[in-house]
C-alpha positions as CSV (number, residue, x, y, z in Angstrom):
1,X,-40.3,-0.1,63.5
2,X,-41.3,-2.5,61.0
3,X,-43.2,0.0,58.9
4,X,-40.1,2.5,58.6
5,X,-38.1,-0.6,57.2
6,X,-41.0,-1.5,54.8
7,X,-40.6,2.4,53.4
8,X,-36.6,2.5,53.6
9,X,-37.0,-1.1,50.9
10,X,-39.6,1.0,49.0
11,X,-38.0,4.1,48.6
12,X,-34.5,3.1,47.6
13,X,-33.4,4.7,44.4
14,X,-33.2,2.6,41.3
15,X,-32.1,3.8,37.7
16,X,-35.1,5.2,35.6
17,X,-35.8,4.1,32.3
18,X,-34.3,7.2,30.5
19,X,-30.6,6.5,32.2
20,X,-30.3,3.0,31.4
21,X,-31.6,4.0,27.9
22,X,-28.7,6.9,27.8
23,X,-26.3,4.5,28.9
24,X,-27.2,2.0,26.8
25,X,-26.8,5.2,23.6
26,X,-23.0,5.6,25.0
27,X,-21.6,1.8,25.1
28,X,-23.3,1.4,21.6
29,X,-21.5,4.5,20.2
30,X,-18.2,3.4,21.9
31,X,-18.6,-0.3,20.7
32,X,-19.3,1.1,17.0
33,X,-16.2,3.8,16.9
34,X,-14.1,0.6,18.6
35,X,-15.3,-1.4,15.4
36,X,-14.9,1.1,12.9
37,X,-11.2,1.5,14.1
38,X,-10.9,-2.5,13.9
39,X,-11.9,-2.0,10.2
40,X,-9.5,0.8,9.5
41,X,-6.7,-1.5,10.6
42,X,-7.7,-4.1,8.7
43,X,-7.9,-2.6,5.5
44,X,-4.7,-0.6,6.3
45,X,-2.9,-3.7,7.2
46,X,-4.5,-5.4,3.9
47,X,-2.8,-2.6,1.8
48,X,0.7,-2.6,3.1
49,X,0.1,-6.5,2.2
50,X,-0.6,-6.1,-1.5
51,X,1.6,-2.4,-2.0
52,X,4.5,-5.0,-0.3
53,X,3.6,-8.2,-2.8
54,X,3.5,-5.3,-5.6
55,X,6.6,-4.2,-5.0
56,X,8.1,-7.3,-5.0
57,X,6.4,-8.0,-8.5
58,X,7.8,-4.5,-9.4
59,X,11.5,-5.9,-8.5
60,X,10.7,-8.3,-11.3
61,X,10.6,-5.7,-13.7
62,X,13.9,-3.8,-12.9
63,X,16.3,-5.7,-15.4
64,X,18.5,-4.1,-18.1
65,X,16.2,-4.6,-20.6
66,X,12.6,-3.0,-19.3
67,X,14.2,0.3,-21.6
68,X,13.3,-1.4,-24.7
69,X,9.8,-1.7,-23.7
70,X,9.0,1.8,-23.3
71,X,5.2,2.3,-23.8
72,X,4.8,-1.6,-23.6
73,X,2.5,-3.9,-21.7
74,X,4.5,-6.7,-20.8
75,X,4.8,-9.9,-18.0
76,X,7.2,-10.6,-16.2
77,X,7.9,-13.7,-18.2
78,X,8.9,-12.0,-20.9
79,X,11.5,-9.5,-19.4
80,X,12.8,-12.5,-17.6
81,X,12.8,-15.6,-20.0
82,X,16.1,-14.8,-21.5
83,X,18.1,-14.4,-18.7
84,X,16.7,-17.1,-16.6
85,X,15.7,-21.2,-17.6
86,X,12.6,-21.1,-16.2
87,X,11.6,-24.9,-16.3
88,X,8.7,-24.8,-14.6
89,X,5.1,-24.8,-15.6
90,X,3.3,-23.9,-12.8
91,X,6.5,-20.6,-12.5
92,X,6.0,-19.0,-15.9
93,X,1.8,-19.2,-15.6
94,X,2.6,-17.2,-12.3
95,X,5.3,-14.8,-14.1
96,X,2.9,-14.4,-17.1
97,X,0.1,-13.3,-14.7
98,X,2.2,-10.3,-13.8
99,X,2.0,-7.5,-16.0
100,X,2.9,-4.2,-16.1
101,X,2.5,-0.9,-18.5
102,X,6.0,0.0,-18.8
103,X,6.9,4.0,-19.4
104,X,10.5,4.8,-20.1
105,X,11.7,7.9,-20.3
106,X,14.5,10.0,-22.4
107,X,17.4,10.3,-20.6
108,X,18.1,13.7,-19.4
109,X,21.7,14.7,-17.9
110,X,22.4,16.2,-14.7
111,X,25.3,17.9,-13.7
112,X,27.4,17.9,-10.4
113,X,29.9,19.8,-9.0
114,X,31.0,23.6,-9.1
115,X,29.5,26.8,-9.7
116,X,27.1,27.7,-11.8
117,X,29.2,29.5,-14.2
118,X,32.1,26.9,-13.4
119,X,31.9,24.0,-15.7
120,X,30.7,20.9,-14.2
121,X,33.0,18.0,-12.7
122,X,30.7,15.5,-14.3
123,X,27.5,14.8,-16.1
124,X,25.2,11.6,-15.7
125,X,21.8,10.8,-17.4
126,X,19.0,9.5,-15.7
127,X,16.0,7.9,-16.5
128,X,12.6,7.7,-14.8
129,X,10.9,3.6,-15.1
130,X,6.9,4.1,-14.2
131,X,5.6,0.9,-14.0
132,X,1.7,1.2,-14.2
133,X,-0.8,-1.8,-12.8
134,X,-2.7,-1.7,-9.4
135,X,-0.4,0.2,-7.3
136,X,1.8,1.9,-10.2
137,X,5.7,3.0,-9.3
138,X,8.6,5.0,-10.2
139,X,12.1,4.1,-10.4
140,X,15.0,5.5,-11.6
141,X,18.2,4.4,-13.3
142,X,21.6,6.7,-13.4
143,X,24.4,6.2,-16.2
């Protein structure tokens, strides 16, 4: 009775060397995609961060004046100076640090109303702003 215990010990069924190897190949592939994922977010999430900061640099930008400047490279200093006293040091460095290519262009009119062979019920120009630096943008203005 002893000896049929011995061989029961014995002959219990372990993992070979090849599944624990095959299993190792599949958590190591799942761990990696789980990474690569963790990355994608990251760098997603860092993005958004600096298209949000650039927009808000962009806001700077959106004054009456940025028409003149068509074809310009200018800071936000200077489209800003005049219309606010900006006192602080350390504030204008920061504004003149921002810069922008500004593109303006020719206003073009657009019609509303009617028929096509009516005459229109009123005309308005608008202009298209592209602001060109890292993460360049488009804006328009309607008269």
């Amino acid at each position: 009775m002893k000896k049929s215990i011995q061989n029961r010990f014995y002959q219990k069924q372990a993992f070979s060397l090849i599944e624990v190897l095959v299993s190792v190949i599949i958590v190591s592939i799942v761990v990696v995609g789980a990474m690569q994922i963790s990355k994608q977010n990251k760098d997603m999430a860092l993005y958004l961060l600096k298209r949000g900061s650039s927009e808000i640099d962009n806001s700077l930008f959106l004054t009456k004046k940025v028409e003149r400047y068509s074809n310009d490279k200018k800071s936000a200093y200077d489209l800003l100076a005049d219309e606010f006293s900006i006192k602080d040091l350390e504030s204008r460095e920061i504004l003149k640090k921002v810069e922008k290519k500004i593109n303006v262009t020719e206003a073009l009119p657009t019609t509303v109303g009617g028929e096509e062979a009516d005459s229109p019920q009123f005309t308005f120009y608008t202009n298209e702003i592209l602001l060109n630096g890292d993460y360049p943008a488009r804006y328009y203005t309607f008269k």
